[in-house]
C-alpha positions in Angstrom: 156.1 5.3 22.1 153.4 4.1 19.3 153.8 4.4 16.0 150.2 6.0 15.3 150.8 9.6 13.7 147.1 11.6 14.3 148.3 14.2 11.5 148.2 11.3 8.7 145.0 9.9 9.8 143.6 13.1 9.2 144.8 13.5 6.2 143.4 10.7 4.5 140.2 10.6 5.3 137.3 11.9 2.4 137.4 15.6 2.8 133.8 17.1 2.6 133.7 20.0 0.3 130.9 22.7 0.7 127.8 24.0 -2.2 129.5 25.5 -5.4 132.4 23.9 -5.0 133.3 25.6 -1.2 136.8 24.2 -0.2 134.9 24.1 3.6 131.8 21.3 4.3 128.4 23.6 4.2 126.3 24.5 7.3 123.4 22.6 7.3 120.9 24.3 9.4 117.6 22.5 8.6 116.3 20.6 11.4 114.5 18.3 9.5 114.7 16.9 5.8 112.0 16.0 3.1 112.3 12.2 1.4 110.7 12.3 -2.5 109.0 9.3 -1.8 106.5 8.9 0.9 107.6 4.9 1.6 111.0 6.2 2.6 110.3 7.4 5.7 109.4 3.9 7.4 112.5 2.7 5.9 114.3 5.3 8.0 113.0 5.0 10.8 113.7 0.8 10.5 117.6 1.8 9.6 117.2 0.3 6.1 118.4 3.7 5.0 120.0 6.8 6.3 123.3 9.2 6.1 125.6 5.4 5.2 123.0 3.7 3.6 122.2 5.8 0.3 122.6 9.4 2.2 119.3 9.7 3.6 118.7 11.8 6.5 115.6 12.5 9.0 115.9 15.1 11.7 119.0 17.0 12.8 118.7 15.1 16.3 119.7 12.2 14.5 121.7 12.8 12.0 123.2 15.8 10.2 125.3 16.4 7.4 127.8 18.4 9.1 128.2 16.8 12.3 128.5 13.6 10.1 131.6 15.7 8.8 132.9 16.6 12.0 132.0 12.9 13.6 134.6 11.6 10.6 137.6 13.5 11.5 136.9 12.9 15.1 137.0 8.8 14.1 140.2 9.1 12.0 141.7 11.3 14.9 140.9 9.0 17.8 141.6 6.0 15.2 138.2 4.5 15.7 135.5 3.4 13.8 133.1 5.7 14.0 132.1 8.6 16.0 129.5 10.9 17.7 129.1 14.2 18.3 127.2 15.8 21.4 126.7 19.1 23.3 129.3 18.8 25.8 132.0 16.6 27.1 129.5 15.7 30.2 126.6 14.4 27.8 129.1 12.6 26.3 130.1 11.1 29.6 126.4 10.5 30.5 125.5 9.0 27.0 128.1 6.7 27.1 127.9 5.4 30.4 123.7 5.3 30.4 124.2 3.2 27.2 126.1 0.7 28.6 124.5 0.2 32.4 121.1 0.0 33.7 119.7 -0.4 37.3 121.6 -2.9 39.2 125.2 -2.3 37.2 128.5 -1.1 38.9 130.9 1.0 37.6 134.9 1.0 38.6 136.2 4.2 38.0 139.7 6.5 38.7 139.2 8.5 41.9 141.2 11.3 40.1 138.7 12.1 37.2 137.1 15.8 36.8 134.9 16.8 39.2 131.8 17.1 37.7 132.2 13.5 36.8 133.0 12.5 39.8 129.9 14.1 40.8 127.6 11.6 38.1 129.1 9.2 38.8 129.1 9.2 42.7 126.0 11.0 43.6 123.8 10.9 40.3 124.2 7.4 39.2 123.5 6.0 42.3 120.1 7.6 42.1 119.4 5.7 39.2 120.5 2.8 40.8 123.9 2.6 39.3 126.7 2.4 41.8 130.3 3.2 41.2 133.4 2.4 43.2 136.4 4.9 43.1 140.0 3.3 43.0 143.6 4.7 42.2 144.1 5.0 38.7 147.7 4.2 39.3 146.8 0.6 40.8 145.5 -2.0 38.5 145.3 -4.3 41.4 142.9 -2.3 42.9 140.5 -1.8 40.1 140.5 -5.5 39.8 139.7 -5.6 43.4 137.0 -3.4 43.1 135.2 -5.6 40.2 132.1 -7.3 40.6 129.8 -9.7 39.3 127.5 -6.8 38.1 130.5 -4.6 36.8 130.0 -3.3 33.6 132.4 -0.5 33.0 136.0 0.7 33.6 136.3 4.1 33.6 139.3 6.3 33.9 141.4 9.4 32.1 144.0 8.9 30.4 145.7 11.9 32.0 144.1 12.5 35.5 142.1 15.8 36.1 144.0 17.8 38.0 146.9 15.6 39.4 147.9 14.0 36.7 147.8 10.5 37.1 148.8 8.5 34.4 146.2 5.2 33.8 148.3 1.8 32.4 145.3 1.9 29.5 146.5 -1.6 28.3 146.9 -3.0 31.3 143.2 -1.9 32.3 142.5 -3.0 29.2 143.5 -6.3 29.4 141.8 -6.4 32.8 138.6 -5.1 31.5 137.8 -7.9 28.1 139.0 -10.7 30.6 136.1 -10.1 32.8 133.5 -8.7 29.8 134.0 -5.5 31.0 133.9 -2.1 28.9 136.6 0.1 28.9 135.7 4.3 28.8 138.4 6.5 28.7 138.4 10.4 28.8 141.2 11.4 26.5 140.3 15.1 26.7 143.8 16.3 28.6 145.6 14.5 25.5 144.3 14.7 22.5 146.6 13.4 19.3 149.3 12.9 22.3 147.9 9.7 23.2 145.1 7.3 20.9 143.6 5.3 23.6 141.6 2.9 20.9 144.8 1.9 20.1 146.3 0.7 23.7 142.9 -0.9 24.1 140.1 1.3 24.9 136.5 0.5 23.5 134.7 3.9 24.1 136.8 7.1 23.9 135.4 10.6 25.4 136.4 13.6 25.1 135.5 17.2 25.4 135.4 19.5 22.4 135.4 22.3 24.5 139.3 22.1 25.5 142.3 21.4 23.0 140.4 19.6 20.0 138.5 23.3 20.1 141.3 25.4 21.1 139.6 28.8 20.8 137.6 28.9 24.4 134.2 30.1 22.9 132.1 26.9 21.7 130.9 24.1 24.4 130.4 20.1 22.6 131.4 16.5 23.2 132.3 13.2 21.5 131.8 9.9 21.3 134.4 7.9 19.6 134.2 3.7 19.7 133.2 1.3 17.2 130.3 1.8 14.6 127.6 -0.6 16.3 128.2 1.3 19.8 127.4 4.4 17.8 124.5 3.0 15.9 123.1 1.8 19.4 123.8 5.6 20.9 121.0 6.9 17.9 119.1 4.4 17.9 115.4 5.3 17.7 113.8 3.1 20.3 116.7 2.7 22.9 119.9 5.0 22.2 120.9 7.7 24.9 121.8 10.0 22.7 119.0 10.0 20.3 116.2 10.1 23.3 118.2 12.4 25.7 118.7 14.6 22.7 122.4 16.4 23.7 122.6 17.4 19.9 125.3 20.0 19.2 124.6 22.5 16.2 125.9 22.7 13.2 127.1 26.2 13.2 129.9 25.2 16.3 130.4 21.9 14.6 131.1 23.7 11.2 133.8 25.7 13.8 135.7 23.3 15.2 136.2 21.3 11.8 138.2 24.1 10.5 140.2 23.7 14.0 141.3 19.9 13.7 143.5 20.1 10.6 145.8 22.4 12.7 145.3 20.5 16.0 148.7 18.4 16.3 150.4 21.5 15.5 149.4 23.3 18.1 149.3 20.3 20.6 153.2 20.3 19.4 153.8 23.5 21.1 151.1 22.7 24.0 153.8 20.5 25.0 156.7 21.9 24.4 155.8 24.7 26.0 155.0 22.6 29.1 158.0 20.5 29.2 159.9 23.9 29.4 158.1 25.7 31.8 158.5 22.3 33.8 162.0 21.8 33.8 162.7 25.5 35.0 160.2 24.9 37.5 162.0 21.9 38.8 165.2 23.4 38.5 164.3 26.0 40.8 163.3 23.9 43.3 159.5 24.0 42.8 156.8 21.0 43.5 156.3 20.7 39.9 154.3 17.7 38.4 154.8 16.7 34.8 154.7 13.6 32.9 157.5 14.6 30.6 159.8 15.3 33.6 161.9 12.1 34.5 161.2 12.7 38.2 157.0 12.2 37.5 156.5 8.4 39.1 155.2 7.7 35.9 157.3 9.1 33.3 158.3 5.6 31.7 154.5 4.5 31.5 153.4 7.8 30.0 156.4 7.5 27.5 155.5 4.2 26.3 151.8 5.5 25.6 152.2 8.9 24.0 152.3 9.1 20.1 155.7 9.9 18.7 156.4 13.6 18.1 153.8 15.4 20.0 155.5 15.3 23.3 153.8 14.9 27.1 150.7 17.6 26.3 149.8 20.9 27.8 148.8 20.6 31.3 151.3 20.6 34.3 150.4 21.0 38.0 152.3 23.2 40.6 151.7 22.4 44.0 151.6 25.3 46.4 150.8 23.5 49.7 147.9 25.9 50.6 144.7 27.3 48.9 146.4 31.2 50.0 149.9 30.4 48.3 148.4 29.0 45.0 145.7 32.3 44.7 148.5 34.3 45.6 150.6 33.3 43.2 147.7 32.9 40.4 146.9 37.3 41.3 150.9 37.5 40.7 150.9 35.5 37.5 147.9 37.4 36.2 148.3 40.7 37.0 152.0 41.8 37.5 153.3 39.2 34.9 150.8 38.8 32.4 151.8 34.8 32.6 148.4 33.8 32.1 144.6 34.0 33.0 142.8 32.8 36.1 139.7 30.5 34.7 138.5 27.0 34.5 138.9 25.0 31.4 142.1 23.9 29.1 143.0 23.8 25.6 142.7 28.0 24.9 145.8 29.3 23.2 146.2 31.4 26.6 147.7 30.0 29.5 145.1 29.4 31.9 145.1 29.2 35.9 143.1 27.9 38.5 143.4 26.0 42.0 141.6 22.7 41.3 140.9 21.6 44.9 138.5 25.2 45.5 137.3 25.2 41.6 137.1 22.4 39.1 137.3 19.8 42.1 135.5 21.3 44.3 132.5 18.6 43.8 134.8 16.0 45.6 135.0 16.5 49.5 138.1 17.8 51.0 138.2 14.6 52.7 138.4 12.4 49.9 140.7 15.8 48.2 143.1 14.4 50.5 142.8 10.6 50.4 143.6 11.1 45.8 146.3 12.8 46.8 144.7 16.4 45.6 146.6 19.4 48.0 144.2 22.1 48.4 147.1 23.7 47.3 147.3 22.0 43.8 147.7 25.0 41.1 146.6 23.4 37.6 147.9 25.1 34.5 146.9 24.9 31.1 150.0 25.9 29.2 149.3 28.4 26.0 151.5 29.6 23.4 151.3 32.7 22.7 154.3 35.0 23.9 158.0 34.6 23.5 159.1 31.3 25.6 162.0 32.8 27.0 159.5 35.6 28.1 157.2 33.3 29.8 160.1 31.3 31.7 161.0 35.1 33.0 157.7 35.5 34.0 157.0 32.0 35.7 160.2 32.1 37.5 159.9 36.0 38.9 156.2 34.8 40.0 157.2 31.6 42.2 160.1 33.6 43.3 157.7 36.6 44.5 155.4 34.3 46.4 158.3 32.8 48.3 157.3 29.1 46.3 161.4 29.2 45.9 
């Protein structure tokens, strides 16, 4: 386990107070922002000055006060130097990535990553003349098989979307700065559970949208890695994020910085809530998957990453063999037990339900479903915590018990 406690790095960063002395950072709406002098304008747009350099600030595509906020808890949570916020976890996939490679480059990525990124980077990219080659996350051998001379990026999840696959970061890691390679990792199924920057990861992603939100209503993305990679991101002339323009507002940024304080709280019961829920599941015989459970292949690895005291995280995987059993037993769950909801997305305080290989996978062919080792089957949950536990592990058990899963 590492010794890096998410709760204390929050706490010591500046806090931002709002207008009349507001206990809360204020909204700052304006999209742009006057200068008193007229010769400080070039001088922002050169870098000589700007939010860091004497709090000067241009246009809210650039910078803006509250996202700066939000972008310094998100660098004190993911322990990096700096951060960036964007309008979604797949801008902040794209941003990254388009930074980093041009026409020509190669990308090595996990074969078990979300399926819209799966979709970039396997169909997109390659229109842009960036090719990718998908290996097992679980093989470090095969990553370094799949390197070439034009490699530029390793890519993976810390947790793998949906079958959860746990990636040897500092192995890859080590892999990765031997050959001069950049290492991207998605960190959105673990938020404060694991700190990739610290097992070696350059660039951390992550979506907003899921646990770091919580609340299911508000869409953004981040950015975390060190401050020159940012400062290249918003750069004027070249960065991906400043040209593509996937700026999130400040009204949803304002909301989800009153949602970090409280976040390794509620990924505490995320987990434990999951490690439960687990444990009955295995004792009753079911095809659980869980990283906290001794039985996961990868149990000792994940240990040996996760940050003391938040536990294994909130998602588990139940695999029903067939795409009938798993809806079956998601219409059960739902609407006799009242277990949980059937939608896409993670993170909401709500248990939520869906069958990866016909939903949030469904952008990888059923061919290569099979080859990752995704059932069609595969029933992902999202563990809430709302609701009595002993309630829920009624209702779990009643439901795979119904469906004949038992």
């Amino acid at each position: 386990m590492q010794n890096f406690d998410p709760q204390n790095a929050l706490m010591e960063i500046k806090k931002e107070f709002g207008d009349h002395g507001g206990v809360v950072p204020s909204i700052t709406r304006s999209s742009t922002f006057f200068v008193k002098e007229p010769q400080t304008l070039p001088q922002i747009f050169q870098g000589i000055r700007g939010p860091e350099k004497g709090g000067y600030y241009l246009y809210s595509r650039h910078f803006n006060p509250t996202l700066v906020a939000l972008q310094n808890y998100l660098a004190a949570l993911e322990n990096t130097e700096s951060a960036l916020c964007t309008a979604s976890g797949m801008s902040a996939i794209s941003c990254s990535l388009l930074q980093i490679c041009k026409q020509g480059d190669h990308i090595v990525s996990s074969n078990t990553v979300y399926g819209g990124t799966h979709a970039l980077l396997g169909e997109v990219f390659p229109e842009m003349g960036v090719q990718c080659t998908f290996v097992d996350p679980t093989d470090v051998d095969a990553f370094e098989a799949a390197i070439k001379p034009e490699t530029k990026v390793i890519y993976t999840e810390t947790v793998g979307n949906p079958t959860l696959k746990i990636s040897d970061i500092p192995r890859l890691s080590k892999l990765a700065h031997s050959r001069g390679i950049t290492l991207v990792v998605d960190n959105t199924f673990s938020p404060v559970v694991t700190t990739p920057s610290i097992l070696g990861a350059d660039i951390v992603v992550n979506s907003l949208t899921k646990f770091i939100n919580g609340g299911s209503d508000l869409i953004a993305g981040a950015i975390c890695a060190r401050k020159d990679f940012i400062d290249e991101l918003m750069n004027i002339h070249r960065g991906r994020a400043m040209l593509l323009g996937p700026t999130l507002d400040p009204q949803v940024a304002f909301d989800l910085i009153q949602r970090i304080p409280h976040l390794p709280l509620r990924m505490r019961e995320h987990s434990a809530r999951a490690l439960s829920i687990a444990k009955r599941l295995e004792e009753l015989g079911a095809s659980v998957i869980y990283p906290g459970l001794s039985s996961h292949p990868q149990h000792e690895l994940m240990t040996s990453l996760i940050n003391q005291d938040y536990g294994y995280g909130g998602m588990l995987a139940l695999d029903c063999k067939t795409k009938e059993k798993a809806e079956e037993l998601m219409s059960v769950l739902q609407n006799k037990e009242n277990f949980g909801l059937i939608a896409v997305s993670l993170g909401y305080y709500e248990t939520l339900m869906s069958c990866s290989g016909s939903s949030t996978s469904s952008e990888i062919s059923p061919e290569e479903q099979s080859k990752i080792g995704l059932s069609p089957g595969l029933l992902r949950l999202s563990i809430g915590y709302t609701g009595s536990l002993d309630s829920r592990l009624e209702q779990i058990e009643r439901g795979v018990k119904s469906v004949g899963l038992v």
